[in-house]
MIVO-123100 format. One record per residue: residue number from 0; x negated, y negated, z of N, C-alpha, C in turn. Coordinates in steps of 0.001 Angstrom, whole numbers. Example, Ala and Ser with C-alpha at 12.3 -4.5 7.8 and 13.67 -1.06 7.14 Angstrom:
BEGIN
@num 0	n.u -13190	n.v 5690	n.w 7800	ca.u -12300	ca.v 4500	ca.w 7800	c.u -13200	c.v 3300	c.w 7800
@num 1	n.u -12850	n.v 2250	n.w 7080	ca.u -13670	ca.v 1060	ca.w 7140	c.u -12900	c.v -30	c.w 7870
! end
This chain:
BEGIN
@num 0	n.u -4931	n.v -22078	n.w 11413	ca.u -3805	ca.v -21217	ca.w 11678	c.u -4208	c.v -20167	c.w 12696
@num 1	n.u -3216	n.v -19819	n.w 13921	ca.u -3482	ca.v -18766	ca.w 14492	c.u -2913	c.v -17466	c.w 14428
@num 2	n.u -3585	n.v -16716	n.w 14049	ca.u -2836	ca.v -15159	ca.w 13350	c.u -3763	c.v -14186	c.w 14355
@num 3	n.u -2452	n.v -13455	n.w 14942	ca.u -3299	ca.v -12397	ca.w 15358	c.u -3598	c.v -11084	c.w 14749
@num 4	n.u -3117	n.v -11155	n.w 13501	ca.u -3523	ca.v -10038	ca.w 12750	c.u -3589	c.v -10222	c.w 11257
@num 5	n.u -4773	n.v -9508	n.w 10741	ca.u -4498	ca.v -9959	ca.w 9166	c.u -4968	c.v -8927	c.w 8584
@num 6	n.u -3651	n.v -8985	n.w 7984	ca.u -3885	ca.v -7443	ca.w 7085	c.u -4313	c.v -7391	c.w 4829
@num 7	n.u -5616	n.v -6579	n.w 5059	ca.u -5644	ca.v -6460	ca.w 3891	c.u -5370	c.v -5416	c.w 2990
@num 8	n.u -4560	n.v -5435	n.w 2233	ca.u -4361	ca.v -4500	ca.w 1039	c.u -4586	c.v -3763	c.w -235
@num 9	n.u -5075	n.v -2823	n.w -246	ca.u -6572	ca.v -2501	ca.w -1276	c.u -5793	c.v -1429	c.w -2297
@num 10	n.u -4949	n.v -2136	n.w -2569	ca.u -4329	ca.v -1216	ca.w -4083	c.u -4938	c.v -919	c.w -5376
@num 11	n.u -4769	n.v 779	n.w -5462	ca.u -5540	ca.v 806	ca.w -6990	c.u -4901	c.v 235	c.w -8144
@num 12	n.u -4749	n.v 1077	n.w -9313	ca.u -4010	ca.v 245	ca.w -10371	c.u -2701	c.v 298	c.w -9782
@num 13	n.u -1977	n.v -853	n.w -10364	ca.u -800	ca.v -1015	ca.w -9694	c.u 273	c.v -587	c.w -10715
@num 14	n.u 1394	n.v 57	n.w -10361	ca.u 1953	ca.v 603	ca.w -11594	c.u 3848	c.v 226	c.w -11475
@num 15	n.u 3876	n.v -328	n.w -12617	ca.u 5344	ca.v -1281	ca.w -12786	c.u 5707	c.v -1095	c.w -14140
@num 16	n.u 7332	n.v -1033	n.w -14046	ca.u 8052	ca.v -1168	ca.w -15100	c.u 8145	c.v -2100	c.w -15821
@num 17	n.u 7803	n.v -2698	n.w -16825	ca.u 7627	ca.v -4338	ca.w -17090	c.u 8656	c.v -4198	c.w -18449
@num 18	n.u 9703	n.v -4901	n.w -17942	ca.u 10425	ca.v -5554	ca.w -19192	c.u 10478	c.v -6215	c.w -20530
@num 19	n.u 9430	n.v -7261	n.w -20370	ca.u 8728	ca.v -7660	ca.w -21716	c.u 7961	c.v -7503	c.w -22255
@num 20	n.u 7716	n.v -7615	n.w -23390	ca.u 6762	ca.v -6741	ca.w -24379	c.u 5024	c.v -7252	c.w -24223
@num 21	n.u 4136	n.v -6142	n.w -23802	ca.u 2775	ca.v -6678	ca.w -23292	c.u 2157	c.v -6587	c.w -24928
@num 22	n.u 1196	n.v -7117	n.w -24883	ca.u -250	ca.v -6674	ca.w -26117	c.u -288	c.v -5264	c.w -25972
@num 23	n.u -998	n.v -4852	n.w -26915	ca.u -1554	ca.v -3233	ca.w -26588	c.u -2607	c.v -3089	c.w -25760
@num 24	n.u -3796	n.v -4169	n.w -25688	ca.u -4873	ca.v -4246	ca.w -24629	c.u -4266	c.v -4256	c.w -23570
@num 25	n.u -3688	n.v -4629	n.w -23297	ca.u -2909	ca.v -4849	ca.w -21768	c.u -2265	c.v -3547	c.w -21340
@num 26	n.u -1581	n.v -3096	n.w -22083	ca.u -702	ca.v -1674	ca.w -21799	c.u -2468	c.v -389	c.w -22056
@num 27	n.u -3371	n.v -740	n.w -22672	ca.u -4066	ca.v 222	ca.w -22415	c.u -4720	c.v 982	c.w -21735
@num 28	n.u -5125	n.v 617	n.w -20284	ca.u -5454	ca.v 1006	ca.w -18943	c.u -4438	c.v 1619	c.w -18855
@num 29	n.u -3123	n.v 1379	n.w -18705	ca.u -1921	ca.v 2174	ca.w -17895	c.u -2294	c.v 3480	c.w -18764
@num 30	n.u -2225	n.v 3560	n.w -20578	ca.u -2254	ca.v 4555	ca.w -21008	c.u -3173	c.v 5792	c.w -20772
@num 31	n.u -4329	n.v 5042	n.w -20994	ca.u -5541	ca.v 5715	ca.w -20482	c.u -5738	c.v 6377	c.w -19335
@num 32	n.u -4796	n.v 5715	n.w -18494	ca.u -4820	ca.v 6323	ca.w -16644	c.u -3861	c.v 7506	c.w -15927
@num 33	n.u -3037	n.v 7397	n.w -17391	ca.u -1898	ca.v 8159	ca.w -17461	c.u -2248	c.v 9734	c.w -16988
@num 34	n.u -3563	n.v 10609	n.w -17479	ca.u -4106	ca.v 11922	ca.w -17121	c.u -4380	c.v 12055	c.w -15327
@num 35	n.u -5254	n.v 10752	n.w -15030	ca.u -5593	ca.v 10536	ca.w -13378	c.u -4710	c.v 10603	c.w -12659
@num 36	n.u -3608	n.v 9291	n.w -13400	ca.u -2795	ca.v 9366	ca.w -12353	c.u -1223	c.v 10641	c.w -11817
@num 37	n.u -1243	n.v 11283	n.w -12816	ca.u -753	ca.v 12690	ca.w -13183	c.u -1415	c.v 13226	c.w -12198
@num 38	n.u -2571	n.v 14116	n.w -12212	ca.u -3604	ca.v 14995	ca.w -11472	c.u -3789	c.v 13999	c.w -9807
@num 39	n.u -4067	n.v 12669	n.w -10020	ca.u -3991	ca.v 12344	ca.w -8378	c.u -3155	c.v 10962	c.w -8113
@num 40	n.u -1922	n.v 11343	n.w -7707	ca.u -1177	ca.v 10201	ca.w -8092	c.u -1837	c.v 9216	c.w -6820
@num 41	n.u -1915	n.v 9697	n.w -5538	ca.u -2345	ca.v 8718	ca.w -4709	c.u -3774	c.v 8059	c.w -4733
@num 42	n.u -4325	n.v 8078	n.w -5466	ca.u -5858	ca.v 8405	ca.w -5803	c.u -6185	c.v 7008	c.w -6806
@num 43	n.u -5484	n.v 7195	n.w -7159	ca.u -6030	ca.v 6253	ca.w -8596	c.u -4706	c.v 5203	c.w -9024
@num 44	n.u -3779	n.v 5148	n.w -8089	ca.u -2617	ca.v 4173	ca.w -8367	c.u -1476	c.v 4222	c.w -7290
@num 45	n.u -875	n.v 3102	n.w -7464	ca.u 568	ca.v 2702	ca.w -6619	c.u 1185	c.v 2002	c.w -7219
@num 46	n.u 2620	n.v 2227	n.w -6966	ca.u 3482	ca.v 1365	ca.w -7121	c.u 3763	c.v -249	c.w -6621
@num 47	n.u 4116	n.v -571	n.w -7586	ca.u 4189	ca.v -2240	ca.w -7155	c.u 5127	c.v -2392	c.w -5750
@num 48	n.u 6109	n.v -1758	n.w -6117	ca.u 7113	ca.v -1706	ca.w -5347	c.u 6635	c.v -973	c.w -3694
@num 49	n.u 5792	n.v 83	n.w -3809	ca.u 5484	ca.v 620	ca.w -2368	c.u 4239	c.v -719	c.w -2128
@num 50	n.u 3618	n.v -1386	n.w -2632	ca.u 2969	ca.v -2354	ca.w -1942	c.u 3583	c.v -3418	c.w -1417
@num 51	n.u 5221	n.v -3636	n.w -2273	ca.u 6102	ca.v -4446	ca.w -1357	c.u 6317	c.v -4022	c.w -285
@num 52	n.u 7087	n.v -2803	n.w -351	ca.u 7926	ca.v -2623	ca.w 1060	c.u 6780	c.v -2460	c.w 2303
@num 53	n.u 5187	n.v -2088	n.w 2150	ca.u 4311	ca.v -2130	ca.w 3333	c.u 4264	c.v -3501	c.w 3375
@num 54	n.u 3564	n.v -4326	n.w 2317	ca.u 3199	ca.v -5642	ca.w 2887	c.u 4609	c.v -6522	c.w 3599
@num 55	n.u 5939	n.v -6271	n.w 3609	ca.u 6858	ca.v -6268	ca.w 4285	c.u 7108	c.v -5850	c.w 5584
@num 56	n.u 6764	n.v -4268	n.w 5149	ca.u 7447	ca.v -3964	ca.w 7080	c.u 5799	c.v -3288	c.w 7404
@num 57	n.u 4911	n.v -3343	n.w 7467	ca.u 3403	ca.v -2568	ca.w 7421	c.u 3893	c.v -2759	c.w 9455
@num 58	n.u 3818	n.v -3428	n.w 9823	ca.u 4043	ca.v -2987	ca.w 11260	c.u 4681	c.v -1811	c.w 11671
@num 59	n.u 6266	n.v -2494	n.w 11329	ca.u 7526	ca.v -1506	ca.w 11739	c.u 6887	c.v -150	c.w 11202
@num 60	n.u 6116	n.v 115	n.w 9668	ca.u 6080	ca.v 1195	ca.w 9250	c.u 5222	c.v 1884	c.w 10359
@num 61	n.u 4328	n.v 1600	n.w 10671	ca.u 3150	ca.v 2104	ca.w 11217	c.u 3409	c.v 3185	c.w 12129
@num 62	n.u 4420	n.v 2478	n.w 13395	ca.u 5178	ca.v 3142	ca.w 14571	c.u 5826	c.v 3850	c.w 14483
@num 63	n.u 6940	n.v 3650	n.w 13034	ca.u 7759	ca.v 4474	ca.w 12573	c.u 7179	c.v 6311	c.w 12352
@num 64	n.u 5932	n.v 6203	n.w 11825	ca.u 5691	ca.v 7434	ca.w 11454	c.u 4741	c.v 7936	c.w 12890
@num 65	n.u 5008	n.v 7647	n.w 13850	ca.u 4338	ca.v 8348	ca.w 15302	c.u 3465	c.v 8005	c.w 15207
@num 66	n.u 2436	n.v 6799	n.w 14744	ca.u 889	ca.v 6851	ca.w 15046	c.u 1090	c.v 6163	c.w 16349
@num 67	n.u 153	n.v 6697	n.w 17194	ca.u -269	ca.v 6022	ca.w 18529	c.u -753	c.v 4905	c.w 19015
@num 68	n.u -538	n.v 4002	n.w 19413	ca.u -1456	ca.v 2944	ca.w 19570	c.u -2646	c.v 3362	c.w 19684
@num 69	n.u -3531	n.v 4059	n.w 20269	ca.u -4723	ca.v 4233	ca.w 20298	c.u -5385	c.v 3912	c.w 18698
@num 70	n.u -4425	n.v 4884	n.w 18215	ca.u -4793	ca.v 5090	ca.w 16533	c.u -4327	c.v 3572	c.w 15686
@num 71	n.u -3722	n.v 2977	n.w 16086	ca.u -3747	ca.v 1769	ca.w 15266	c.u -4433	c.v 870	c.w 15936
@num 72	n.u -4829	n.v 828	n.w 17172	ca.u -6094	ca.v 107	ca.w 17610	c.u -6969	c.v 334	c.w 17133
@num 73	n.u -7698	n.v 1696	n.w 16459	ca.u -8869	ca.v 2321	ca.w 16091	c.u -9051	c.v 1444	c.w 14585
@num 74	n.u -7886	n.v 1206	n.w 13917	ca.u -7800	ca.v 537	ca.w 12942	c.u -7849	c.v -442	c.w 12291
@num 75	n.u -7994	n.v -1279	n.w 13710	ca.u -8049	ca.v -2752	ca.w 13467	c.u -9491	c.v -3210	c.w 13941
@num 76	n.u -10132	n.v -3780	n.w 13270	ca.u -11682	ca.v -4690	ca.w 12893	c.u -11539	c.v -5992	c.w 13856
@num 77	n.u -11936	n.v -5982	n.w 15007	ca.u -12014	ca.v -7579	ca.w 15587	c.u -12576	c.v -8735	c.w 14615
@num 78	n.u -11946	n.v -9402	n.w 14192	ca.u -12526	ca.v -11203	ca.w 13937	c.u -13060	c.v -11873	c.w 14883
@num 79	n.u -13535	n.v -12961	n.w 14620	ca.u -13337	ca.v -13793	ca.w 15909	c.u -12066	c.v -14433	c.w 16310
@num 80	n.u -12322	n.v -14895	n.w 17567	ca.u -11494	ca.v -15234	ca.w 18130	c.u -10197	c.v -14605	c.w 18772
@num 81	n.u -10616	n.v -13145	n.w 18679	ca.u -9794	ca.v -12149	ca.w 18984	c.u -8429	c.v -11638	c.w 17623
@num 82	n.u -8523	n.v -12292	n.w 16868	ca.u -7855	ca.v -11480	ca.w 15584	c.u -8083	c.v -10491	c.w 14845
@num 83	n.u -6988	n.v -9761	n.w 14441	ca.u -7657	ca.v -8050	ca.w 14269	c.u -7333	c.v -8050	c.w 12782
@num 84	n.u -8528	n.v -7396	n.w 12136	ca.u -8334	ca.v -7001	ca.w 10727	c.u -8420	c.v -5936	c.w 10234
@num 85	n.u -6668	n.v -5574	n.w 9453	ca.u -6857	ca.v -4642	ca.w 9430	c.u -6814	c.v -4140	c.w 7375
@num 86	n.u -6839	n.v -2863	n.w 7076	ca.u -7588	ca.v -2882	ca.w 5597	c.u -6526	c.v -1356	c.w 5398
@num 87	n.u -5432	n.v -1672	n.w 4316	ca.u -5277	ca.v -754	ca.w 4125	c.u -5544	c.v -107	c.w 2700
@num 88	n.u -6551	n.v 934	n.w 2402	ca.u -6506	ca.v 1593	ca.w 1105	c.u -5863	c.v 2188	c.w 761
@num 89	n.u -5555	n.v 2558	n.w -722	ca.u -4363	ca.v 3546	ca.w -1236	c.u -4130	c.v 4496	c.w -1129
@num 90	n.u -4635	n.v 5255	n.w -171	ca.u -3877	ca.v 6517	ca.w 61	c.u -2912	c.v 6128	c.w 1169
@num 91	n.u -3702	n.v 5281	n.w 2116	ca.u -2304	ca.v 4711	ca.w 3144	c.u -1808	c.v 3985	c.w 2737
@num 92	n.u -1902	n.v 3167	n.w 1847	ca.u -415	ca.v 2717	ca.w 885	c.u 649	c.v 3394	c.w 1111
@num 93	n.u 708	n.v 4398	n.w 64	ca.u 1314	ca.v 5541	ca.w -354	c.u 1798	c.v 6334	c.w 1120
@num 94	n.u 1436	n.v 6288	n.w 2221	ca.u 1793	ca.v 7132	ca.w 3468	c.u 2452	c.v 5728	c.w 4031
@num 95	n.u 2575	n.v 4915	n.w 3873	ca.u 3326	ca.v 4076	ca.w 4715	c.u 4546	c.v 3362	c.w 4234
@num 96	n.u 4110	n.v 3085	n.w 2509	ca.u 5954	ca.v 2998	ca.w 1851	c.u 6926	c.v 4504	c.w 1902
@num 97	n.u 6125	n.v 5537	n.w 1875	ca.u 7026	ca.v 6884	ca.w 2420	c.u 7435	c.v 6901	c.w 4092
@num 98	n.u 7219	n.v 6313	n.w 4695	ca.u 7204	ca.v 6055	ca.w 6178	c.u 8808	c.v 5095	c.w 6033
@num 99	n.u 8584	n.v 4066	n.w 5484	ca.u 9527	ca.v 3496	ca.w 5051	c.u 10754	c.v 3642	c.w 4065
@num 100	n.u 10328	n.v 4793	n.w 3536	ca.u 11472	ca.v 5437	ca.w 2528	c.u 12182	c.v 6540	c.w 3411
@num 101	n.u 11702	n.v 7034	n.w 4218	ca.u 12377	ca.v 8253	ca.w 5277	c.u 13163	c.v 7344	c.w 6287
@num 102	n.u 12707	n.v 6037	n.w 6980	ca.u 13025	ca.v 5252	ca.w 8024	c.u 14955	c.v 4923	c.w 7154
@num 103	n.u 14601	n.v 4540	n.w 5561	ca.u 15539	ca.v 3086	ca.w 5195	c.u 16193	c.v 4372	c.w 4373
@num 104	n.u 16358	n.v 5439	n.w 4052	ca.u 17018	ca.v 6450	ca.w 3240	c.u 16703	c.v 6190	c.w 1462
@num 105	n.u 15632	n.v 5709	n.w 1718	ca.u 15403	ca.v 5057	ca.w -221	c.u 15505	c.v 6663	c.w -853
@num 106	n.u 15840	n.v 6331	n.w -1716	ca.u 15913	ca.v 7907	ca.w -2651	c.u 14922	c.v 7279	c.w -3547
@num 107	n.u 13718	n.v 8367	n.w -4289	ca.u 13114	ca.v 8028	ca.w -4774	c.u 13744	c.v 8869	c.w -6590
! end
């Protein structure tokens, strides 16, 4: 396949409303994380949903919020063959589904 860009996504715990009923092991991380993610919400978690709307529009977002090309060149990791990789961690998660919530009028 030829891709000229491939983007990776480095989400912390991921945090969702889940409809059906989990184990208690399963729901226990969320509980436990509940103090962190209070004190640093971008830090230690994201929403399921803001990892949609980047891994969706992660381009459009990018431009949207004034970064420069220079600065999203700076960002991208050559592969070979001239494909660029790029890595986003969760704090730019979190700055780029808000990029996209100001662009699309999402009310949060």
């Amino acid at each position: 396949m030829n891709f000229e860009r491939v983007g990776v996504y480095r989400p912390a715990f991921l945090l969702c409303d889940r409809r059906e009923p989990r184990p208690f092991l399963v729901r226990l991380p969320g509980i436990l994380m509940k103090p962190a993610i209070w004190a640093f919400p971008t830090s230690f978690s994201v929403p399921t949903d803001s990892v949609a709307k980047v891994s969706v529009n992660w381009s459009e977002c990018l431009l949207l919020q004034g970064i420069s090309q220079a600065i999203i060149e700076s960002m991208h990791l050559p592969l070979k063959d001239g494909v660029k990789l790029e890595i986003y961690e969760n704090p730019r998660l979190h700055e780029l589904a808000c990029g996209y919530d100001e662009r699309y009028g999402v009310k949060k």
